[in-house]
N, C-alpha and C positions, 0 to 999 in steps of 0.2 A: 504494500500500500504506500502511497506515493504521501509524505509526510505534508501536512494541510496545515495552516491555524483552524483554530478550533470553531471560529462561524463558519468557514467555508463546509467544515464537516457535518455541521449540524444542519447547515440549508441544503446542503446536498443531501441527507438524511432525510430530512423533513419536509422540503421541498413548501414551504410555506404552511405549513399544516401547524406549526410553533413556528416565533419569530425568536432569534437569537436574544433580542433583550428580554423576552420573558422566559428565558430559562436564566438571566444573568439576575433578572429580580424575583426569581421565587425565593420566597420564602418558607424553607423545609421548615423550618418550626410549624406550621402550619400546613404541611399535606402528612400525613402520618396520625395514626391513630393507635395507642398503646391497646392491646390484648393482653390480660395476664392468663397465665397456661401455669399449671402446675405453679412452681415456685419461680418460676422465668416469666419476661415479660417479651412478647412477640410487638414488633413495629409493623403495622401495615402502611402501604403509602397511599397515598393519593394515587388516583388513574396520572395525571401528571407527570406527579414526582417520579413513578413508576415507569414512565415513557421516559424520560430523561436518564432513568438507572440502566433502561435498556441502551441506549443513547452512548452514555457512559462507559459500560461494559464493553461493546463493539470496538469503540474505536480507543478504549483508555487501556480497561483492565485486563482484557483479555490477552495483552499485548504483552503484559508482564509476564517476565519470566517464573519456569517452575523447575523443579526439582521432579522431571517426570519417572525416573527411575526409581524414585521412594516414596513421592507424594502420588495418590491415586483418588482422591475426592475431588467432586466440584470441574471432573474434565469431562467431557463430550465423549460417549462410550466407554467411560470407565468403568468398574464393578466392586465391588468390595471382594469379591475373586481374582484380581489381580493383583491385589493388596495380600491376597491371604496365602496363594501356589507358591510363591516363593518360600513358601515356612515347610513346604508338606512333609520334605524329609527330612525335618529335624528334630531331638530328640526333647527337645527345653524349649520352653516358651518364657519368655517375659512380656506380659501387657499393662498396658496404664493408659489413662485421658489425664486432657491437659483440664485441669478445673477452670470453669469460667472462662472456657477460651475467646470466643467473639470480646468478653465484657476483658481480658488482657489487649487487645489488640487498640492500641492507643491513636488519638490522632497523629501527636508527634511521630507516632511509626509508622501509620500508612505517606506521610507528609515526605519522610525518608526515603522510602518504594518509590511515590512517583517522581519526586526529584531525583532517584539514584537511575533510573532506568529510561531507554529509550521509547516513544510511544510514538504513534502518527502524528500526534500532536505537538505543530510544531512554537507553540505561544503558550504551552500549558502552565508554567512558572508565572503566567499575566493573570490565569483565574484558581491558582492551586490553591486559595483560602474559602472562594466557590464551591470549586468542588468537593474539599475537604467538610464545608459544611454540609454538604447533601448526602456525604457518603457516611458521616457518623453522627449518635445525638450524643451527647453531653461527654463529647469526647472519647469515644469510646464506638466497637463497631454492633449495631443492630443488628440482633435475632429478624427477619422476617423481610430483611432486605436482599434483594437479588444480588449485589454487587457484593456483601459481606463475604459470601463465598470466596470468589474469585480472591478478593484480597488476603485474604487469612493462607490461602497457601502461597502468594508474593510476599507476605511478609514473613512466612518462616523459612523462607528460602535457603539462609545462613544457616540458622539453624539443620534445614535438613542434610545443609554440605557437611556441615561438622559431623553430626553423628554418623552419615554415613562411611564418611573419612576415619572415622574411628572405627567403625566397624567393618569397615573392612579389611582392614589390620587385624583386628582379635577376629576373625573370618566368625564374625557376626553376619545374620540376615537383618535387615532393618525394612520398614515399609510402615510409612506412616497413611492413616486414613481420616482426612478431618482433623479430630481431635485423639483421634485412636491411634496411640504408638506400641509396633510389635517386632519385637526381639528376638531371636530364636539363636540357637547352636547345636552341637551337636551333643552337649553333656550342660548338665544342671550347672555347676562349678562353674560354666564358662563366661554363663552371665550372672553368676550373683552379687556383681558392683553396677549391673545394668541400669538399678535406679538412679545411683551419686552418677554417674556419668550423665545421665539422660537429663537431670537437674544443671549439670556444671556448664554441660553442652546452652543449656536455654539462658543460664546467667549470663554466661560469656559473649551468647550470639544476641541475646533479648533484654538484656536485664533484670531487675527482680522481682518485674512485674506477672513472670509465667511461674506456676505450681501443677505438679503432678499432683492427681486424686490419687490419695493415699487409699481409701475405699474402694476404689478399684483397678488398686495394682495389685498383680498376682504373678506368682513363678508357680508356673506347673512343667510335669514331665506328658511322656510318653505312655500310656499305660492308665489314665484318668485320660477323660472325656476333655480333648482338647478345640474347645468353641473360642472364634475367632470373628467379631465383624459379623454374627448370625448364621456363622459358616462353623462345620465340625470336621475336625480332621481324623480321619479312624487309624489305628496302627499300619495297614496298610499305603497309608502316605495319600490314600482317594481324600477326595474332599465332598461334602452331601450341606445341602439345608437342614438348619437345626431344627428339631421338633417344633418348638413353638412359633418359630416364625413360618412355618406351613401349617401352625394351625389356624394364624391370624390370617393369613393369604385366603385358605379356604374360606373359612365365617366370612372374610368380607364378600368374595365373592359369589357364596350363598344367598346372602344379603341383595347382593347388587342384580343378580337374579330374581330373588322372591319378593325382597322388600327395601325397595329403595330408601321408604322415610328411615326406616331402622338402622340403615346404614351411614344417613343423613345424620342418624339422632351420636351415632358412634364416633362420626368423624368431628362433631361438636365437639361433643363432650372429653374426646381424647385431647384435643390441639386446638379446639374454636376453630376447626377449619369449615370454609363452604363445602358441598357437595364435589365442586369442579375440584379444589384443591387435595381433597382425600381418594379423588378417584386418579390425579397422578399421583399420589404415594400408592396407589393399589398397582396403576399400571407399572410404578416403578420395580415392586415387588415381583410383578411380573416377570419383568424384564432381568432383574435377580435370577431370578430362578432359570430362567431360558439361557443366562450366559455360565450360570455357576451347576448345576445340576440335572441336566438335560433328563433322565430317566424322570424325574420328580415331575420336570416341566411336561412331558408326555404323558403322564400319569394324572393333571390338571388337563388336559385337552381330551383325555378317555373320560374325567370323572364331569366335567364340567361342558364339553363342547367345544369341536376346534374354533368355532365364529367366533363367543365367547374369550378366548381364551387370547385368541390371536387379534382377536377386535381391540383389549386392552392391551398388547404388546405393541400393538401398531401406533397407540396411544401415546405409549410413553418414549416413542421415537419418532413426535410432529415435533 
């Protein structure tokens, strides 16, 4: 892409449809609407704001570099299976999440990202306090923002070269998913400093603003039930869908079959999501299953209908 300032991008984008000074005067405080969900709060945008994050993404964040070798969330055909084959023959697991990860990722550090890195944008240093307001609220990156993705794996970018740079010295596996970081080798011993490393790695590349959930870091072996990412790895090194998330797949799709409001009433009540919004987490699961477990996924088109089945995979790939 041939490097633009950033109105010519957006008129060429929008071709009159928004005018470049009303995406220089929105004011995000004012398109977004706070959802609490469990103990987290979800950011909804404005239709607006929302076409502007799309705006954003295309020609900003997606241009940011990633760490595709380790990192595997938030890309276009990725799987939490691709995140997970590289562990299958090994005999030690270490897993943990980053606590509070969106609410760790700071303005001053997305501010970093897009100053440190090249984008089509050739003026973007003229609205980077702009865009930095759209892209986070109260300095900090929003749950429920399209662009938070994209950015959280540009900003641990450092970080992923470190750990992996270490790990592949101690012939570590490393593959980070989102917030999900997995460890493996071939004997227990290998990684039982996995944590102080995985903590020294984020001080060093992030500062002190990242913590591991201590809650749910775990070293398991070989030999116990080794669930990864939703994913179980069996002694024989195969990889299968974990019981409970084929049992949620099913029910919903039962659901979406028999009783749409029921399902309506589910996808509420789980995430405050609309109908549209829970039927792409359905179709995503879908599409799970189709890339990581093929016997499973044939077994969902015997029990349920190829139209069905394939209607929602086709879904989660507009």
């Amino acid at each position: 892409m041939t490097p633009r300032p950033l109105q010519q991008l957006f008129d060429a984008m929008y071709h009159g449809k928004y005018r470049f000074e009303e995406f220089l005067a929105l004011k995000p405080e004012e398109h977004y609407s706070p959802v609490r969900w469990n103990s987290r709060t979800i950011y909804k945008p404005s239709k607006t704001l929302k076409d502007f994050h799309f705006f954003l993404n295309g020609f900003v964040l997606e241009h940011l570099p990633v760490n595709t070798a380790v990192s595997f969330a938030y890309r276009k055909g990725s799987t939490p299976l691709q995140a997970v084959s590289p562990h299958s023959r090994s005999r030690a697991f270490f897993q943990t999440d980053l606590e509070r990860f969106f609410d760790s990722i700071t303005t001053p550090l997305v501010r970093s990202v897009l100053q440190g890195n090249q984008t089509p944008v050739t003026d973007l240093s003229d609205h980077i306090e702009h865009i930095l307001a759209l892209l986070t609220i109260n300095g900090k990156l929003p749950i429920g923002y399209s662009t938070s993705p994209l950015l959280s794996n540009a900003c641990l970018l450092g970080f992923d070269h470190s750990l992996a740079s270490i790990s592949q010295r101690r012939e570590w596996i490393y593959t980070r998913y989102a917030d999900d970081i997995i460890i493996s080798a071939s004997d227990r011993v290998e990684i039982a400093d996995a944590s102080t490393v995985i903590e020294e790695c984020l001080t060093s590349e992030l500062g002190d603003g990242f913590n591991l959930n201590q809650s749910k870091s775990k070293l398991t072996t070989i030999g116990r039930k080794i669930k990864l990412l939703g994913l179980v790895i069996l002694p024989t090194g195969s990889i299968v869908i974990d019981r409970g998330v084929r049992n949620r797949i099913e029910s919903w799709i039962h659901f979406y079959i028999r009783d749409r409001s029921r399902l309506a009433k589910i996808f509420e009540e789980e995430r405050g999501e609309g109908m549209e919004e829970g039927l792409e987490r359905l179709s995503g699961l879908i599409s799970y299953a189709h890339a990581a477990d093929t016997a499973y996924f044939e077994k969902l088109r015997s029990k349920f209908g190829t139209t069905v089945i394939d209607s929602l995979l086709h879904r989660s790939a507009q």
